[in-house]
C-alpha positions as CSV (number, residue, x, y, z in Angstrom):
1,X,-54.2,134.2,20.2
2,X,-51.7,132.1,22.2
3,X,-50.1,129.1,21.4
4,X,-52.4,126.5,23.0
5,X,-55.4,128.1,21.9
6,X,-53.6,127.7,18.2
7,X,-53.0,124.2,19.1
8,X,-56.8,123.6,19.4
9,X,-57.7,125.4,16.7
10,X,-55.3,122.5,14.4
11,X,-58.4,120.3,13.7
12,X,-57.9,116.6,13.0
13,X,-59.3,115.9,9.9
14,X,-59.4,112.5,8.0
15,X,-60.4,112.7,4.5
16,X,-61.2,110.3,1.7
17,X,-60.1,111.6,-1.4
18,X,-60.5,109.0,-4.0
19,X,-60.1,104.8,-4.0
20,X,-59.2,102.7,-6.9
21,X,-58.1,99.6,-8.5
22,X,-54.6,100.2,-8.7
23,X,-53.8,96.6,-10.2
24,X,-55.8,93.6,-11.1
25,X,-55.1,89.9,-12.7
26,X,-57.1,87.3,-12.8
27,X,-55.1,83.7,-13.5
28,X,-57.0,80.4,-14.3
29,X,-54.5,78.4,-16.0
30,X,-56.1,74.7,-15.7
31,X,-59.3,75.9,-17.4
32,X,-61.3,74.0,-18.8
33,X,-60.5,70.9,-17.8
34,X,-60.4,72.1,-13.7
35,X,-64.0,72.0,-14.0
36,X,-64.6,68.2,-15.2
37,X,-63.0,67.8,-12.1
38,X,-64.6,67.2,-8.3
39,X,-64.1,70.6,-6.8
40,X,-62.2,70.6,-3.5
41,X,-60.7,74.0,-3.2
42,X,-57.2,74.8,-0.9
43,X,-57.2,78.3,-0.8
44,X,-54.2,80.7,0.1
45,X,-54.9,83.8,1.1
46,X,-51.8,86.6,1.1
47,X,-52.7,90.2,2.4
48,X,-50.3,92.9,2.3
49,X,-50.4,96.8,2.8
50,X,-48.1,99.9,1.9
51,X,-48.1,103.5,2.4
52,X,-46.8,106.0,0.4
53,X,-46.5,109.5,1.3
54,X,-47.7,112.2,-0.6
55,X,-47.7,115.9,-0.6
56,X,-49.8,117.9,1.5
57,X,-50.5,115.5,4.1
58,X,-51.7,113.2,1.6
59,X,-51.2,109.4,1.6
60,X,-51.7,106.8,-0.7
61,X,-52.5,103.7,0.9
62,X,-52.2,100.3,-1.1
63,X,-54.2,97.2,0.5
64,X,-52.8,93.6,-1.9
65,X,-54.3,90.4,-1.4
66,X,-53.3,87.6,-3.8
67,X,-55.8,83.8,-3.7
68,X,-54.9,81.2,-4.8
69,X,-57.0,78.2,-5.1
70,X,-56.1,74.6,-6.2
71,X,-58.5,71.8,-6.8
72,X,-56.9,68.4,-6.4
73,X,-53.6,69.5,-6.4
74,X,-54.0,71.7,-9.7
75,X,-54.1,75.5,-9.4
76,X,-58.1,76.3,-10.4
77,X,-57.3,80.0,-10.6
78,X,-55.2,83.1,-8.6
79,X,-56.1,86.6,-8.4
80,X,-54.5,89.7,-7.2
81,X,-56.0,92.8,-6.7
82,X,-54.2,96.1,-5.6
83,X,-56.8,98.5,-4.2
84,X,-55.7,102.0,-3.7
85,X,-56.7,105.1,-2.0
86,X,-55.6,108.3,-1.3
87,X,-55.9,110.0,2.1
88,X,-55.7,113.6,3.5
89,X,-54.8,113.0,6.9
90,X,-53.8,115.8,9.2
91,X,-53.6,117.2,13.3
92,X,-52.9,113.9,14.5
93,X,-49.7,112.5,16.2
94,X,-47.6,110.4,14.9
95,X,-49.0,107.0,17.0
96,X,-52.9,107.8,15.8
97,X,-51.1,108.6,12.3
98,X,-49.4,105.1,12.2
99,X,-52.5,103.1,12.8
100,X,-54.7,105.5,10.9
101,X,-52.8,104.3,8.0
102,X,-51.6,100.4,9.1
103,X,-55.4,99.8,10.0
104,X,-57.8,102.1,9.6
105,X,-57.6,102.6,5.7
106,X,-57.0,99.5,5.1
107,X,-60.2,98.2,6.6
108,X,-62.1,101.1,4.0
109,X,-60.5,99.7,1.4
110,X,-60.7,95.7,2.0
111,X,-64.8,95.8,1.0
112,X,-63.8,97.3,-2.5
113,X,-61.0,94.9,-3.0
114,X,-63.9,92.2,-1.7
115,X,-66.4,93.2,-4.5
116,X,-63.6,93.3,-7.4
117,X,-62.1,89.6,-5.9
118,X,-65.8,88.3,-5.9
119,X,-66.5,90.2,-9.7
120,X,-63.2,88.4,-11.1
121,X,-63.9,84.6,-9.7
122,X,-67.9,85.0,-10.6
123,X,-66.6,85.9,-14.0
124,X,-64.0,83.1,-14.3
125,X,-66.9,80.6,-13.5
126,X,-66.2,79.7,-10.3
127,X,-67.9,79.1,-7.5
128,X,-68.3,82.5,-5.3
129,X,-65.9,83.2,-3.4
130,X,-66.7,85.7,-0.1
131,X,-63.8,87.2,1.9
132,X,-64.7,87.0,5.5
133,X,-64.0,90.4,7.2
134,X,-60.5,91.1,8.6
135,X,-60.0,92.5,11.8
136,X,-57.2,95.4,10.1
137,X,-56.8,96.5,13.9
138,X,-55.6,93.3,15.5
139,X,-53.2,92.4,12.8
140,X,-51.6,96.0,13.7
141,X,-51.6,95.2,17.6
142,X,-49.8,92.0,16.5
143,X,-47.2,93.6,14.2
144,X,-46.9,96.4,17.2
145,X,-46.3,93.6,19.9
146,X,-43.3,91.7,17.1
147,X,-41.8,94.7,16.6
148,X,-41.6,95.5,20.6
149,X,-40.6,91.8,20.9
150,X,-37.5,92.1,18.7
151,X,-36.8,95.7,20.1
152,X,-36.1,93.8,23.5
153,X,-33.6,91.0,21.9
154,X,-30.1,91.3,22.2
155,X,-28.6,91.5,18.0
């Protein structure tokens, strides 16, 4: 077999192999007077993602978004949720690689960490709370273009 017929043989494969709730903590520190008050939620939304590389071409990739809603200045509650999940990722190069993991796991994984967000502030006795979808991709092409951006600068 020659070399380029073993390159095609390498298959790309993308496995799930398991997603959790890594960390989880619901806050409501003004309860109960928050609600005698007239709701008028602010809410903050924080989103962050980190990769950590396992053996085997395995990754564990960690999606943490942290809300925060006040009600007339008072915090009504803030919750943090960690969702996790764990990757076999393999045959690709190291461009498909990066946004496999910067964008593509992260968008499997922001539904679950949806659900548990929506479970916590529905249990707290607030009123629901629905995460519009995130477009994981166009936050990456925006990081991509900052990075390029402060490539070009002089230090």
């Amino acid at each position: 077999m020659s070399s380029e017929q073993q390159e095609q043989t390498t298959e790309q494969q993308f496995i799930i192999q398991r997603i959790y709730v890594k960390d989880v903590s619901f806050e409501a520190p003004n309860s109960p007077a928050i609600f005698t008050q007239d709701w008028n939620p602010d809410t903050n939304l924080d989103l962050n993602t980190q990769v950590n590389t396992l053996a085997n071409d395995n990754f564990e990739v960690e999606l943490a978004i942290t809300i925060t809603v006040k009600s007339g200045g008072k915090t009504a509650f803030l919750v943090e949720v960690k969702q996790g999940g764990v990757f076999f990722i393999t045959g690709y190069e190291q461009t498909q690689l990066n946004h496999l993991l910067a964008a593509y796991c992260p968008n499997i994984l922001f539904p679950y960490a949806r659900e548990v967000i929506a479970s916590l502030v529905s249990k707290g006795s607030f009123p629901e709370l629905h995460l519009s979808p995130i477009n994981f991709d166009a936050l990456y092409a925006r990081r991509l273009q900052e990075e390029q951006g402060k490539a070009g600068q002089p230090a």
